[in-house]
SELUM-480784 format. One line per 3 residues: number of its first residue (from 1); their letters; for each residue x, y, z of N, C-alpha, C, O. Coordinates in Angstrom, 3 decimals. Layout:
<nodes>
NUM> a> X,Y,Z,X,Y,Z,X,Y,Z,X,Y,Z | ...
</nodes>
This chain:
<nodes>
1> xxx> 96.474,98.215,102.722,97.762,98.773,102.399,98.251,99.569,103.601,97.385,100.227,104.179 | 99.064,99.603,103.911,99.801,100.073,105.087,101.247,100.743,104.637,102.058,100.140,103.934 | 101.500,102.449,105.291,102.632,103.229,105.005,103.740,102.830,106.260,103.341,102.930,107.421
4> xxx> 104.571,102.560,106.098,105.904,102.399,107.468,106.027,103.806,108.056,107.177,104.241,108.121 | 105.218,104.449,108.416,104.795,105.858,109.050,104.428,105.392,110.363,103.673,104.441,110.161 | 104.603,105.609,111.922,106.468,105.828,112.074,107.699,105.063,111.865,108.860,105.422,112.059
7> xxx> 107.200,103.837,111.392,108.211,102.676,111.510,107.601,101.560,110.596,106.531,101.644,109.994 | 108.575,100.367,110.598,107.689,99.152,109.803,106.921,98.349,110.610,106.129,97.576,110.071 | 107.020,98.398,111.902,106.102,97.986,112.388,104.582,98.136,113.580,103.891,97.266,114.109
10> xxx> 104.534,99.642,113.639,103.200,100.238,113.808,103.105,101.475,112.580,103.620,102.593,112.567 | 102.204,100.768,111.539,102.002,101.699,110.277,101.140,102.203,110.362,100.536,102.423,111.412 | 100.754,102.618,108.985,99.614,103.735,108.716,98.820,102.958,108.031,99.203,102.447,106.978
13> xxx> 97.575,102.754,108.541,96.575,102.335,107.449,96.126,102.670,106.105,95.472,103.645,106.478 | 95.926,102.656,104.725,94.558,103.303,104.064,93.924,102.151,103.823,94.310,100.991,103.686 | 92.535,102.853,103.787,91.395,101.970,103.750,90.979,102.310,102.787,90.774,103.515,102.645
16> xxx> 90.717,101.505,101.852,89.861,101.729,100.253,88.526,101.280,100.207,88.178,100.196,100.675 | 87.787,102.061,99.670,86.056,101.323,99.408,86.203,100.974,97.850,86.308,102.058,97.277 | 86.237,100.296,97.244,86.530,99.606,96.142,84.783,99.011,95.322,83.970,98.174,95.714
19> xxx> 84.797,99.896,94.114,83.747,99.176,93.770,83.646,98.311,91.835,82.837,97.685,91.149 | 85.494,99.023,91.713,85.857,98.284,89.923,86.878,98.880,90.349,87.344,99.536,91.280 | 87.122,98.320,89.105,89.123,98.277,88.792,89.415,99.640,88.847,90.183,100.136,89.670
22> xxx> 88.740,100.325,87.878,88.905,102.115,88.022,88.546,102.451,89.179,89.477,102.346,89.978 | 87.632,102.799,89.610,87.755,102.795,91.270,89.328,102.695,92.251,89.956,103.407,93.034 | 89.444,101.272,91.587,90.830,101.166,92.322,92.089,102.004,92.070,92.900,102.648,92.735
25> xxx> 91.872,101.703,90.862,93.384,102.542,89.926,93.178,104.183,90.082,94.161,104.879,89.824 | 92.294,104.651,90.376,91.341,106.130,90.920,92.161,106.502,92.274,92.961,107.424,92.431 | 91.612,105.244,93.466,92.100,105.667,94.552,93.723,105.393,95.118,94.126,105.913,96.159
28> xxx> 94.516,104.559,94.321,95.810,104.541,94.090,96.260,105.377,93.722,97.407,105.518,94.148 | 95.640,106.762,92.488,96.761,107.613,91.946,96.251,108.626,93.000,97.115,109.350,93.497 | 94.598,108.827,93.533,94.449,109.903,94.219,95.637,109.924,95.684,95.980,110.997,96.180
31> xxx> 96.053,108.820,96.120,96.876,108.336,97.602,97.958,109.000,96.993,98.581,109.825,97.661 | 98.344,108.716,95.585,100.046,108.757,95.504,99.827,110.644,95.211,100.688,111.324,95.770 | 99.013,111.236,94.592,99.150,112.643,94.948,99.366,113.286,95.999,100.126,114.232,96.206
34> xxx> 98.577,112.671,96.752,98.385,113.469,98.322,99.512,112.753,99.151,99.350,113.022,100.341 | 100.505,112.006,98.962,101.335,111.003,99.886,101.877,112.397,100.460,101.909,112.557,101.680 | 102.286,113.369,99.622,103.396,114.007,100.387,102.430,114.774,101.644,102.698,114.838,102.844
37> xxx> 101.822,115.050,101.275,100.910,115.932,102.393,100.614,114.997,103.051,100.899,115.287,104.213 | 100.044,113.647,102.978,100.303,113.206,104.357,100.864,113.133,105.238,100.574,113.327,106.419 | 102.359,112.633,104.405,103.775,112.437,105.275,103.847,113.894,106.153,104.111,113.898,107.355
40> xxx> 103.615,114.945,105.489,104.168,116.140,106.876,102.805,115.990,107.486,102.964,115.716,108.676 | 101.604,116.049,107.193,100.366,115.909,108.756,100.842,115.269,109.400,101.000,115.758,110.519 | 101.465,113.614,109.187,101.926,113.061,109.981,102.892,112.882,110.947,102.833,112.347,112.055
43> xxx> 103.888,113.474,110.282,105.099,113.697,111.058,104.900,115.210,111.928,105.546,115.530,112.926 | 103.946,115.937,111.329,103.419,117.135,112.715,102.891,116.555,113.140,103.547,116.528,114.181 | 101.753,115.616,113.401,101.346,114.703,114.662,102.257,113.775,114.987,101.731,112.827,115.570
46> xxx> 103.293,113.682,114.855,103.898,112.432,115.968,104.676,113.858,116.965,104.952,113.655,118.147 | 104.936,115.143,116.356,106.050,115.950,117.297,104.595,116.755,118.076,104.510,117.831,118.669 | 103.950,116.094,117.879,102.371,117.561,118.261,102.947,116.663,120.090,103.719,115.840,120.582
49> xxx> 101.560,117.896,120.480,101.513,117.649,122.619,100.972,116.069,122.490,101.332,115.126,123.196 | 99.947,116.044,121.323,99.215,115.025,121.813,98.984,114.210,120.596,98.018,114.166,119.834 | 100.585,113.312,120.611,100.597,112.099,119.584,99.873,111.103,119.051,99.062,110.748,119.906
52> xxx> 99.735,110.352,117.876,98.674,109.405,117.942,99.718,108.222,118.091,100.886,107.862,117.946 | 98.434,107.881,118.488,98.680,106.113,119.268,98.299,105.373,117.918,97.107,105.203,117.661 | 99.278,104.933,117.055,99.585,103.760,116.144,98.360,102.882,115.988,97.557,103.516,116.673
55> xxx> 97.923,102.182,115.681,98.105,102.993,113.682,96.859,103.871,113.194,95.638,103.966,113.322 | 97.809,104.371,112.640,96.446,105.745,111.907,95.916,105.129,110.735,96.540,104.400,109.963 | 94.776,105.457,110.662,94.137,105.195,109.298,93.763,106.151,108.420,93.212,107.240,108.576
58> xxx> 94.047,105.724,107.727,93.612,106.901,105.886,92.142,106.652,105.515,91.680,105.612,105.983 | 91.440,107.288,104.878,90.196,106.717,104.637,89.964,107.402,103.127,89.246,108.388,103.295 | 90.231,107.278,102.029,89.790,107.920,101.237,88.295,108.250,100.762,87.558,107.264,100.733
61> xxx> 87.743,109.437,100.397,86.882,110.030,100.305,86.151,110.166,98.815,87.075,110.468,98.059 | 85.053,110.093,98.127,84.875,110.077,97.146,84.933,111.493,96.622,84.391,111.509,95.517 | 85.291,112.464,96.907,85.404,114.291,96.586,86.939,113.978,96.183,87.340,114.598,95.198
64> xxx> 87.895,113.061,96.838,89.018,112.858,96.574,90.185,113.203,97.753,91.379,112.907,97.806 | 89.407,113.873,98.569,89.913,114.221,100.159,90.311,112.994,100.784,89.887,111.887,100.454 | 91.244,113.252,101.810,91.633,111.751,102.246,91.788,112.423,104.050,92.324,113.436,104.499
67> xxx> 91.083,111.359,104.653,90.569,111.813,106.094,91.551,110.741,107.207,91.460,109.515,107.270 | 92.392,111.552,107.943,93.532,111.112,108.539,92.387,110.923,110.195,91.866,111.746,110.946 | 92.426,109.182,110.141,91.549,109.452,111.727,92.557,108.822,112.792,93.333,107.956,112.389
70> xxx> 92.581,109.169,113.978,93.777,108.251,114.823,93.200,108.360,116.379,92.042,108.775,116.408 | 93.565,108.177,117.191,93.333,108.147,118.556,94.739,108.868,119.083,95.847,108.372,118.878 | 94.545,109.961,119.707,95.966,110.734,120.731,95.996,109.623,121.661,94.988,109.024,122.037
73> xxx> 97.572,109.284,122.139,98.498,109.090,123.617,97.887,109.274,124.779,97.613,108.470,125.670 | 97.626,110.882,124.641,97.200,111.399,125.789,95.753,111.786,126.580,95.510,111.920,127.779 | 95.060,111.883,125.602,93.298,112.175,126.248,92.611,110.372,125.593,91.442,110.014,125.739
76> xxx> 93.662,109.570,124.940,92.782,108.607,124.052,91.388,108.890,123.222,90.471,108.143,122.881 | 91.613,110.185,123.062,90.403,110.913,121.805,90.190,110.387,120.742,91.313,109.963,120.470 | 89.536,110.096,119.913,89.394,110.028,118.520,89.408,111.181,117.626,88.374,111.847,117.666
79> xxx> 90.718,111.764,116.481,90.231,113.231,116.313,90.565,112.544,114.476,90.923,111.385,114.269 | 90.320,113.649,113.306,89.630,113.456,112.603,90.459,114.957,111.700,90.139,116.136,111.848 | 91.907,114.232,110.506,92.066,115.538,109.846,91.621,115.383,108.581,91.326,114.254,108.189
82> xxx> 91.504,116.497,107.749,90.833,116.262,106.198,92.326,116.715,105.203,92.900,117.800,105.112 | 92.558,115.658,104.688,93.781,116.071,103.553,92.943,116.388,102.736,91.900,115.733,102.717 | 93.105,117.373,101.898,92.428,118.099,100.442,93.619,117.826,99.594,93.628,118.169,98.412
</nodes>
C-alpha cells in the first residue's frame, strides 16, 4: 500500500506483516488512526535540512507504533522515527 506523500508518484510505503484476516483488519484501522500523525512527521521531514529521499516506508509494529524509516538527500543516512 502506498500514501501519495509527496506526490503520486514517489510515495510512501507501509509494509504489513500479515498473519489472518484480523491481523489485517488490526493493522488497517491501527494506519488509519495514526494517518494524521504521519502526514505532519512527514511533511516536517520534507521542509527539515535533511530531506528524505523517496520513498519512505511505514513499518507497522506489533505494540501498535508505526516506525517511519527513510534515507536523507543529504548524508544518504538511514534514520528511523517511532509514531506512537
Amino acid at each position: 500500500m502506498s500514501l501519495k506523500i509527496p506526490d503520486e508518484y514517489t510515495g510512501t510505503n507501509l509494509h504489513l506483516q500479515i498473519s489472518s484476516e484480523e491481523e489485517l483488519a488490526w493493522q488497517f484501522a491501527n494506519f488509519i488512526i495514526r494517518l494524521e500523525k504521519i502526514e505532519i512527521e512527514l511533511n516536517n521531514l520534507i521542509s527539515s535540512e535533511k530531506p528524505p529521499l523517496f520513498p519512505v516506508s511505514l513499518l507497522s509494529q506489533e505494540d501498535g507504533s508505526i516506525i517511519v524509516k527513510y534515507m536523507d538527500k543529504m548524508d544518504l543516512e538511514i534514520h528511523e522515527i517511532t509514531i506512537e
